[in-house]
N, CA, C and O atoms as a CHARMM CRD file, in Angstrom:
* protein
*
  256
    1    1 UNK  N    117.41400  76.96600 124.78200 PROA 1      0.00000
    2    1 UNK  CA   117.02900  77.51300 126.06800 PROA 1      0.00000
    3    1 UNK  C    115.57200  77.19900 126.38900 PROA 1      0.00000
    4    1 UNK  O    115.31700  76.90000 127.55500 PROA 1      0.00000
    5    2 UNK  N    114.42000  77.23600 125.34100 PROA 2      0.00000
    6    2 UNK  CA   113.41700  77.17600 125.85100 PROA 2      0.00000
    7    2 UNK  C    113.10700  75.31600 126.14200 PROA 2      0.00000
    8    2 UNK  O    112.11300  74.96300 126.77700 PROA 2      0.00000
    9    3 UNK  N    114.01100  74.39600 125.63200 PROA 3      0.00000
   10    3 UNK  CA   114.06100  72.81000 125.96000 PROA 3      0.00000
   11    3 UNK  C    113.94300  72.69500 127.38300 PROA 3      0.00000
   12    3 UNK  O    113.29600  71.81900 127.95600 PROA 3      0.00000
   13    4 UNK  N    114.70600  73.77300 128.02400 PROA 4      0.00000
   14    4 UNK  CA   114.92100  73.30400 129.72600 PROA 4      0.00000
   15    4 UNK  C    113.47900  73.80200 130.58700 PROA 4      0.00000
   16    4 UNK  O    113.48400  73.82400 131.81800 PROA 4      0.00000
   17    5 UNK  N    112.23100  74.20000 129.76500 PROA 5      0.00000
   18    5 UNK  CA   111.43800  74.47700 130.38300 PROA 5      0.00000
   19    5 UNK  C    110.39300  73.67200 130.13800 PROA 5      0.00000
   20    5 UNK  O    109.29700  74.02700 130.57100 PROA 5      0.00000
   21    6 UNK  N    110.50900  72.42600 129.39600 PROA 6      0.00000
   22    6 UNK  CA   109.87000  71.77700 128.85600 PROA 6      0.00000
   23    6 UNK  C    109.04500  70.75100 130.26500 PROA 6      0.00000
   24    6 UNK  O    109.57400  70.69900 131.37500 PROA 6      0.00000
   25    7 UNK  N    108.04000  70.19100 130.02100 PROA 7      0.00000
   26    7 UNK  CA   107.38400  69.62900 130.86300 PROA 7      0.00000
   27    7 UNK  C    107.72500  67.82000 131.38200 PROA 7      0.00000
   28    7 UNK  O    107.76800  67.14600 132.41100 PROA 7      0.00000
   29    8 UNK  N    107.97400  67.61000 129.35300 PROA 8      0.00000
   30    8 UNK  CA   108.40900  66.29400 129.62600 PROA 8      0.00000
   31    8 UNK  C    109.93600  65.92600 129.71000 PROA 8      0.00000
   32    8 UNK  O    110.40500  64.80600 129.50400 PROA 8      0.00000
   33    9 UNK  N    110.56700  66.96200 130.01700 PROA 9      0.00000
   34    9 UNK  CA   112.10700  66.80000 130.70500 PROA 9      0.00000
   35    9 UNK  C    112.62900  66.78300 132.09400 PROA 9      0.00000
   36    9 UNK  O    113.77300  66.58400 132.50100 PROA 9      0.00000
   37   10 UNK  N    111.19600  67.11500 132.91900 PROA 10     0.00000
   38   10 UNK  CA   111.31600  67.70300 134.26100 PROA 10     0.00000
   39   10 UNK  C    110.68900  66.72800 134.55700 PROA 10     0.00000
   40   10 UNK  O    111.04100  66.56000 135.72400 PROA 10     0.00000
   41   11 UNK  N    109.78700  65.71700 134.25300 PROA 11     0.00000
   42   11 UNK  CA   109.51300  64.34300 135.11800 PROA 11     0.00000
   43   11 UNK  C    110.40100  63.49800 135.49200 PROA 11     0.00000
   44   11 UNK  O    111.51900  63.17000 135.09200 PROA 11     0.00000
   45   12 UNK  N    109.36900  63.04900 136.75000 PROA 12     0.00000
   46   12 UNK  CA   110.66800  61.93500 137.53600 PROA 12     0.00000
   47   12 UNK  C    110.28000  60.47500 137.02400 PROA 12     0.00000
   48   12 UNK  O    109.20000  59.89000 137.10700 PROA 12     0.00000
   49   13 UNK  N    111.27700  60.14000 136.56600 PROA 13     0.00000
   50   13 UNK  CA   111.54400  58.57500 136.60500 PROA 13     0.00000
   51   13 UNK  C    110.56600  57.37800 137.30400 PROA 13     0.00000
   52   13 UNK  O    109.93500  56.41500 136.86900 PROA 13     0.00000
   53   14 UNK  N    110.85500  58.12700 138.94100 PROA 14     0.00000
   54   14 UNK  CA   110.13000  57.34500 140.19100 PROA 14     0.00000
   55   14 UNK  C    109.05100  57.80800 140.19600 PROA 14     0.00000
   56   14 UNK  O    108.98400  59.02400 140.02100 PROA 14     0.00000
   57   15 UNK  N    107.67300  56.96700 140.41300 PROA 15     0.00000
   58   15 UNK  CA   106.25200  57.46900 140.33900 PROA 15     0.00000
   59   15 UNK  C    106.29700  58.35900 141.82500 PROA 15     0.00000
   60   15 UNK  O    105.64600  59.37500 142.06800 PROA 15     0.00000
   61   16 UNK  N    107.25600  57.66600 142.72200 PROA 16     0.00000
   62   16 UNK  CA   106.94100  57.18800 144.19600 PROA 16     0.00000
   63   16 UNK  C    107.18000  59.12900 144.45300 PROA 16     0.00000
   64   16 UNK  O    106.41800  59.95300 144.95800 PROA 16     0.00000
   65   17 UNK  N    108.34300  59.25900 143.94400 PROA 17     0.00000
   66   17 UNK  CA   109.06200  60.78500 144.21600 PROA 17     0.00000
   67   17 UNK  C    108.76000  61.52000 143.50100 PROA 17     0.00000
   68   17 UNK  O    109.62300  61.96900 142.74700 PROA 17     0.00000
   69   18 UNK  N    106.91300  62.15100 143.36900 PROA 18     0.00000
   70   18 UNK  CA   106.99200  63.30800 142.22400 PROA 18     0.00000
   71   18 UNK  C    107.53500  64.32100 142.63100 PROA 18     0.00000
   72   18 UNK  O    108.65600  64.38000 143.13700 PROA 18     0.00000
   73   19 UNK  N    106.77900  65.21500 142.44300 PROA 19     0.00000
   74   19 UNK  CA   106.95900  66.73500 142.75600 PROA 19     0.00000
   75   19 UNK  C    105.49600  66.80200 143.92000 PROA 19     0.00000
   76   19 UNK  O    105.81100  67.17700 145.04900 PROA 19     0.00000
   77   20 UNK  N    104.22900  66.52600 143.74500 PROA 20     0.00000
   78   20 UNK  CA   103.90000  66.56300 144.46600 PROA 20     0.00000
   79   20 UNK  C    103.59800  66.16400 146.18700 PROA 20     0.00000
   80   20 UNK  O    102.93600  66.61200 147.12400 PROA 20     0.00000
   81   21 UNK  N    104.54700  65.02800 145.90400 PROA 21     0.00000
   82   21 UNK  CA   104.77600  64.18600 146.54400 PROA 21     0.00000
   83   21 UNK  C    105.82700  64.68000 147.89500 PROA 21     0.00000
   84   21 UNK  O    105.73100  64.66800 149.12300 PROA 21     0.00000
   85   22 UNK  N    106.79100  65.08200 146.94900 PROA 22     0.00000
   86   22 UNK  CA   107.79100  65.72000 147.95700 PROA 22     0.00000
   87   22 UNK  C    107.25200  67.00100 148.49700 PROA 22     0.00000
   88   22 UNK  O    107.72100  67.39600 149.56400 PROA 22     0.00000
   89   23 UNK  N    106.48900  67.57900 148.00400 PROA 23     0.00000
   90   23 UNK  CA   106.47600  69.12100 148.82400 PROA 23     0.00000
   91   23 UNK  C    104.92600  68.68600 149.37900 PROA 23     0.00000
   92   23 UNK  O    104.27800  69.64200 149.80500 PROA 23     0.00000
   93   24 UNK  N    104.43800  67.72200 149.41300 PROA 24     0.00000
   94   24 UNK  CA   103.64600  67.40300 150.69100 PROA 24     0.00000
   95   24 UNK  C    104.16100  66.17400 152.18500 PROA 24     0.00000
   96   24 UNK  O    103.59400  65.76600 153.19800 PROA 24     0.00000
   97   25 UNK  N    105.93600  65.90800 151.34200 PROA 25     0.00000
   98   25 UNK  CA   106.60900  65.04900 152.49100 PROA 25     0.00000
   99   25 UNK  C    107.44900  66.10400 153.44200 PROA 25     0.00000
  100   25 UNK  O    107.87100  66.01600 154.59500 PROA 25     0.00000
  101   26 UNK  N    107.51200  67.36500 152.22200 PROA 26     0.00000
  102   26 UNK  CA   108.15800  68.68300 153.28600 PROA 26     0.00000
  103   26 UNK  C    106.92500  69.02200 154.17000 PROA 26     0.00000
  104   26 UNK  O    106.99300  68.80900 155.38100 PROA 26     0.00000
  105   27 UNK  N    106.18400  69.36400 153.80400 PROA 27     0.00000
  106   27 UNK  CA   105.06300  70.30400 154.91700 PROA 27     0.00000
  107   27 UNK  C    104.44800  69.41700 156.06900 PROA 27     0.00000
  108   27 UNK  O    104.15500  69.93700 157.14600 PROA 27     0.00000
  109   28 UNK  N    104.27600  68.22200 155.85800 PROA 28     0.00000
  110   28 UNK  CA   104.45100  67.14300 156.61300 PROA 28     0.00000
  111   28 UNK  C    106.06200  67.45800 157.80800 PROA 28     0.00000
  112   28 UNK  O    105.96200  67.93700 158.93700 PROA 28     0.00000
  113   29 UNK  N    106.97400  67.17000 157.35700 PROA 29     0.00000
  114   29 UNK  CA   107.84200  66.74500 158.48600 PROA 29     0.00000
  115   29 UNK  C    108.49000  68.82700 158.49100 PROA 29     0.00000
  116   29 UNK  O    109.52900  68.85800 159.15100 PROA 29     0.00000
  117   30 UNK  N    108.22300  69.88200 158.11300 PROA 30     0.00000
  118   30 UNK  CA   108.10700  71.05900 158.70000 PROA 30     0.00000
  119   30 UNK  C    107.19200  71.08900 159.57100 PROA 30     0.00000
  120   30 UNK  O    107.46900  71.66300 160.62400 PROA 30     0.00000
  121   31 UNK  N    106.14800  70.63000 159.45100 PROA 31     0.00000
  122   31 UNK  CA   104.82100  71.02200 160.92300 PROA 31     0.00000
  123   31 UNK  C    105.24300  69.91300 161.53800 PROA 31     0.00000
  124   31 UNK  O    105.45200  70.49600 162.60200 PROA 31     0.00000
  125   32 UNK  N    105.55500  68.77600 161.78000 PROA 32     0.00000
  126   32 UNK  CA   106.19300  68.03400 162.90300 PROA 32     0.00000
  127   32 UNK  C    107.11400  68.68000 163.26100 PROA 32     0.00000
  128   32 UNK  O    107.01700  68.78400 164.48400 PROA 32     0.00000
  129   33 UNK  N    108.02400  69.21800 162.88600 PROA 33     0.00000
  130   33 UNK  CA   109.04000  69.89000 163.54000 PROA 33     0.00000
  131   33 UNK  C    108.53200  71.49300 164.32300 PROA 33     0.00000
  132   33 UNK  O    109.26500  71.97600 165.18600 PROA 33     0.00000
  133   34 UNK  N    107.51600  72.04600 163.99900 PROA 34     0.00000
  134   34 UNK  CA   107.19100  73.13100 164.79300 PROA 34     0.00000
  135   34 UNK  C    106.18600  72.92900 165.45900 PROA 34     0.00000
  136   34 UNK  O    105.82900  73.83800 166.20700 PROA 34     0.00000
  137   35 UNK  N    105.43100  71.72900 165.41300 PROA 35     0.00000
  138   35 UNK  CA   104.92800  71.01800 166.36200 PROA 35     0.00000
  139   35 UNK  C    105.86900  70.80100 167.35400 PROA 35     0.00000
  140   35 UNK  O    105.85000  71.48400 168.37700 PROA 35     0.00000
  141   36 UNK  N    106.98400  69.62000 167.10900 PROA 36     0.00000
  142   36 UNK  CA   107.88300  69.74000 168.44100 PROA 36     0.00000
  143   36 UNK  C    108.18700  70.90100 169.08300 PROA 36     0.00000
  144   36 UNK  O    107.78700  71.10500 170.22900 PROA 36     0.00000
  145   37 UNK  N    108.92200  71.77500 168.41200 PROA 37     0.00000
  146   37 UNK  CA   109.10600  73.03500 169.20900 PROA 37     0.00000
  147   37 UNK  C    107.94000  74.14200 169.87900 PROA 37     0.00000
  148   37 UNK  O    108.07200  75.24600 170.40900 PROA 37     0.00000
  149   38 UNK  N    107.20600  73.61300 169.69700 PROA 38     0.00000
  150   38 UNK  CA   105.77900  74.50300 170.56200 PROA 38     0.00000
  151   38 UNK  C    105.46900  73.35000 171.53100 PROA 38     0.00000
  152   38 UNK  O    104.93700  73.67000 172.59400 PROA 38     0.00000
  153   39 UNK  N    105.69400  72.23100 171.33700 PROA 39     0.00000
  154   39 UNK  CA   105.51100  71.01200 172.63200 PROA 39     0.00000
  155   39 UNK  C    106.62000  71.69200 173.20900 PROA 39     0.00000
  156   39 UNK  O    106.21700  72.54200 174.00200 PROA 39     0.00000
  157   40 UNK  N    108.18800  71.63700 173.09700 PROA 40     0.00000
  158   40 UNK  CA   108.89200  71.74300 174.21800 PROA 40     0.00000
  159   40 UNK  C    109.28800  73.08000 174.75700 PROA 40     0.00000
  160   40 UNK  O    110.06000  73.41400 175.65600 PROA 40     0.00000
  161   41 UNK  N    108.03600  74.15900 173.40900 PROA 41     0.00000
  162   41 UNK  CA   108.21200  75.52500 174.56000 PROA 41     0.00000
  163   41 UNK  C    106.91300  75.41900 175.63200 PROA 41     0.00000
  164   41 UNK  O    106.88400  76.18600 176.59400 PROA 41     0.00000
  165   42 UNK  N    106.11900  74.68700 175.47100 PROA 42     0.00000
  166   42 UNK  CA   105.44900  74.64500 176.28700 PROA 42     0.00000
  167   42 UNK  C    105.62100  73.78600 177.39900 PROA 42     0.00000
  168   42 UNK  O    105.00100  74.13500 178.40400 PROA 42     0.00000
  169   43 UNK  N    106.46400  72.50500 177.50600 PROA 43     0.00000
  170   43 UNK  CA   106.41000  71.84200 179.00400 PROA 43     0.00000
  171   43 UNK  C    107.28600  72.82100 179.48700 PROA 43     0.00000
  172   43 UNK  O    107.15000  72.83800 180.71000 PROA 43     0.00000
  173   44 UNK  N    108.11000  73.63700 179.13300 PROA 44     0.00000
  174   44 UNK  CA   109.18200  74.46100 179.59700 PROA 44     0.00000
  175   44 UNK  C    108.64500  75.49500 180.28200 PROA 44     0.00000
  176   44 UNK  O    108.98000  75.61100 181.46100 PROA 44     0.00000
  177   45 UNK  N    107.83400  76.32800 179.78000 PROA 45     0.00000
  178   45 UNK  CA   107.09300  77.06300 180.64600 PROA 45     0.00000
  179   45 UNK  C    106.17700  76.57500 181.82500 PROA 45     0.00000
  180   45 UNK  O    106.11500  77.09600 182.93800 PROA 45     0.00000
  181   46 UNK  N    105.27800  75.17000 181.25700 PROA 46     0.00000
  182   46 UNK  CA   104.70300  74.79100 182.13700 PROA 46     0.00000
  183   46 UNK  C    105.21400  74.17300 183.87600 PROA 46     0.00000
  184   46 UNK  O    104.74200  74.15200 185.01300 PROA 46     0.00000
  185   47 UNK  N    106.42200  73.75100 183.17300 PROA 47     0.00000
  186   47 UNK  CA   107.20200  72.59300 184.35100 PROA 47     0.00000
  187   47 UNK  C    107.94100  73.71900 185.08000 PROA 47     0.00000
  188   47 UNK  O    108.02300  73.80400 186.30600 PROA 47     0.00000
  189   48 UNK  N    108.48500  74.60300 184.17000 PROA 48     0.00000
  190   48 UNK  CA   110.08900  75.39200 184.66500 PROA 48     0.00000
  191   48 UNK  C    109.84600  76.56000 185.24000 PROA 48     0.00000
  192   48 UNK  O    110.76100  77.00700 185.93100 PROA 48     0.00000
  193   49 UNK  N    108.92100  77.15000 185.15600 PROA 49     0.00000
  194   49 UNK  CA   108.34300  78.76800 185.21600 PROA 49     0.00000
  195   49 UNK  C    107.55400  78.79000 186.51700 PROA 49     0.00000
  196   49 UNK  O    106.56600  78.05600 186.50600 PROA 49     0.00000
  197   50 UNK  N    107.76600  79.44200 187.58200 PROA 50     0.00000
  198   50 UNK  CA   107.19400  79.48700 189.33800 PROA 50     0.00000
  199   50 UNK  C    106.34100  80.42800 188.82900 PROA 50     0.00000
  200   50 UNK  O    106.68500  81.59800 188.99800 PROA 50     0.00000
  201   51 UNK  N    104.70300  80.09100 187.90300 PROA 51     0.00000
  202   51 UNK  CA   103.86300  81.30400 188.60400 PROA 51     0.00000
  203   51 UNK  C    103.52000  82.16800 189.67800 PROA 51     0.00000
  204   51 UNK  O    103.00600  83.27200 189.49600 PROA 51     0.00000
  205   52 UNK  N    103.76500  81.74100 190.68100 PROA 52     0.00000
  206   52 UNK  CA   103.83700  82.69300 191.93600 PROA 52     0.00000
  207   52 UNK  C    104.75300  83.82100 192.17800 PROA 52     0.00000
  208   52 UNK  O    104.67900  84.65200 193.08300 PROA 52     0.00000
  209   53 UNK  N    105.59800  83.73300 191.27100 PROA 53     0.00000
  210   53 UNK  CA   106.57100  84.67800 191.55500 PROA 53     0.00000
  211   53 UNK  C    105.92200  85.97200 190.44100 PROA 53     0.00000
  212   53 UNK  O    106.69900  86.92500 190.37900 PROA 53     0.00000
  213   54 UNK  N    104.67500  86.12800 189.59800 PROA 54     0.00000
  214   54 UNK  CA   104.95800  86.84200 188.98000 PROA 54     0.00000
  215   54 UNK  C    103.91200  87.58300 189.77200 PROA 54     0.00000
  216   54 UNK  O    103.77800  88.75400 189.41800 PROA 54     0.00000
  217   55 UNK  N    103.26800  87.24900 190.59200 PROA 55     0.00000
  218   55 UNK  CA   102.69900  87.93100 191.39000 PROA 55     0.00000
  219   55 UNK  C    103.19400  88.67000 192.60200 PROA 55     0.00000
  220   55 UNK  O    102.62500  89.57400 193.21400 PROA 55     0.00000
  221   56 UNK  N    104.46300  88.06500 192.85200 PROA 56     0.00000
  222   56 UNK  CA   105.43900  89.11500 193.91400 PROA 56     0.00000
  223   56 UNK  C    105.51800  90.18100 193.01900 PROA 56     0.00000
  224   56 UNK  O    105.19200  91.26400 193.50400 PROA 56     0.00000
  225   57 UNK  N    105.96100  90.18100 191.49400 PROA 57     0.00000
  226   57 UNK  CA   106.62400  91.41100 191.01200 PROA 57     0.00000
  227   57 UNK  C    105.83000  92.33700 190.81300 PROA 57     0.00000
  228   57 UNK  O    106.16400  93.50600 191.00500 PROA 57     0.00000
  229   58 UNK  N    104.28300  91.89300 190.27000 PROA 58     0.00000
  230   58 UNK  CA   103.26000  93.01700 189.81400 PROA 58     0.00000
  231   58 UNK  C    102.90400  93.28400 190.76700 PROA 58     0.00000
  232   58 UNK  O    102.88600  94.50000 190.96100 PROA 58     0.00000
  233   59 UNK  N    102.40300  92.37100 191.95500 PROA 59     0.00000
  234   59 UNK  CA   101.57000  92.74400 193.04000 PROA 59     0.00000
  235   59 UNK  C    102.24000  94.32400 193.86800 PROA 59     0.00000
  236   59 UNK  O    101.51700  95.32000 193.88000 PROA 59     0.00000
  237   60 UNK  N    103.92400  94.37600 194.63400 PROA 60     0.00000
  238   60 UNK  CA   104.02900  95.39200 194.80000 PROA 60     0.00000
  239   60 UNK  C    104.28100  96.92400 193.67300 PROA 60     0.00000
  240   60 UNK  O    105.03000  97.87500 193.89800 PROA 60     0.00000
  241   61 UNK  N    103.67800  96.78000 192.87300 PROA 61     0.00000
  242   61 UNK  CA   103.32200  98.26200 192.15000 PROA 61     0.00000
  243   61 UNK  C    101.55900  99.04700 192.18700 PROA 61     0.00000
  244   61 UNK  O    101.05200 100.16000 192.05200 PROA 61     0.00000
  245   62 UNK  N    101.20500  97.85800 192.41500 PROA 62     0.00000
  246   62 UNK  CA    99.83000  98.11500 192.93700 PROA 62     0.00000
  247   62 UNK  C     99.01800  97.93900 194.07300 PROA 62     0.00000
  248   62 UNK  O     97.86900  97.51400 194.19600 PROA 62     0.00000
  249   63 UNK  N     99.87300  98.36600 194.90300 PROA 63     0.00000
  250   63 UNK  CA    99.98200  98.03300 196.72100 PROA 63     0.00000
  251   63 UNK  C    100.32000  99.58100 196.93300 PROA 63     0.00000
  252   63 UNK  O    101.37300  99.86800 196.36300 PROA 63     0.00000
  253   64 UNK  N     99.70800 100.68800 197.60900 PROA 64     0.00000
  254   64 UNK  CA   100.09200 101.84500 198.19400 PROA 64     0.00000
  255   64 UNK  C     98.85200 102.44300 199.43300 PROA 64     0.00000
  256   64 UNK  O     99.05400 103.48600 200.05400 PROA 64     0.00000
Protein backbone atom coordinates (compact mmCIF):
# COMPACT_ATOMS: atom_id res chain seq x y z
CA UNK A 1 0.00 0.00 0.00
CA UNK A 2 2.51 2.49 0.83
CA UNK A 3 4.31 1.64 -3.11
CA UNK A 4 1.27 3.55 -4.61
CA UNK A 5 2.40 6.69 -2.93
CA UNK A 6 5.67 6.55 -4.10
CA UNK A 7 7.10 9.50 -6.12
CA UNK A 8 8.94 7.58 -8.69
CA UNK A 9 5.77 5.61 -9.78
CA UNK A 10 3.66 8.65 -10.38
CA UNK A 11 5.98 10.21 -13.11
CA UNK A 12 5.08 10.71 -16.56
CA UNK A 13 6.84 9.10 -19.24
CA UNK A 14 6.19 12.40 -21.49
CA UNK A 15 8.40 15.38 -20.36
CA UNK A 16 5.82 17.40 -22.51
CA UNK A 17 2.65 16.22 -20.06
CA UNK A 18 3.80 16.69 -16.45
CA UNK A 19 1.73 17.42 -13.76
CA UNK A 20 2.67 20.81 -13.81
CA UNK A 21 2.12 21.29 -17.00
CA UNK A 22 -1.37 20.16 -17.18
CA UNK A 23 -2.84 22.06 -14.31
CA UNK A 24 -1.34 25.22 -15.80
CA UNK A 25 -3.01 23.98 -19.44
CA UNK A 26 -6.32 23.74 -17.14
CA UNK A 27 -6.24 27.28 -15.62
CA UNK A 28 -5.25 28.54 -18.89
CA UNK A 29 -8.24 27.23 -21.02
CA UNK A 30 -10.76 27.63 -17.53
CA UNK A 31 -10.06 31.53 -17.62
CA UNK A 32 -10.54 31.52 -21.43
CA UNK A 33 -13.62 30.03 -20.94
CA UNK A 34 -14.92 32.57 -18.23
CA UNK A 35 -13.38 35.07 -20.08
CA UNK A 36 -15.77 34.13 -22.93
CA UNK A 37 -18.69 34.08 -20.82
CA UNK A 38 -18.22 37.59 -19.24
CA UNK A 39 -17.49 38.80 -23.05
CA UNK A 40 -20.89 37.44 -24.09
CA UNK A 41 -22.63 38.56 -20.84
CA UNK A 42 -21.52 41.66 -21.58
CA UNK A 43 -22.29 42.46 -25.44
CA UNK A 44 -25.69 41.08 -24.26
CA UNK A 45 -26.39 43.59 -21.93
CA UNK A 46 -24.65 46.12 -23.85
CA UNK A 47 -26.36 45.51 -27.41
CA UNK A 48 -29.76 43.88 -25.99
CA UNK A 49 -30.77 45.88 -22.87
CA UNK A 50 -32.91 49.55 -23.78
CA UNK A 51 -31.38 51.71 -20.97
CA UNK A 52 -34.08 54.09 -21.27
CA UNK A 53 -36.54 52.02 -20.18
CA UNK A 54 -35.14 51.73 -16.74
CA UNK A 55 -35.76 55.12 -16.25
CA UNK A 56 -39.56 54.89 -17.15
CA UNK A 57 -39.73 52.32 -14.23
CA UNK A 58 -37.79 54.18 -11.39
CA UNK A 59 -38.55 57.55 -12.58
CA UNK A 60 -42.48 57.18 -11.81
CA UNK A 61 -41.94 56.23 -7.99
CA UNK A 62 -40.20 59.33 -7.48
CA UNK A 63 -42.52 61.72 -9.29
CA UNK A 64 -45.44 63.01 -6.74
Amino acid sequence: MADSYSESGTEASDPFFDDRKLKLLGVVISGAFALTVAAFLAAVITLQVNFGLFVEIIRPQFVD
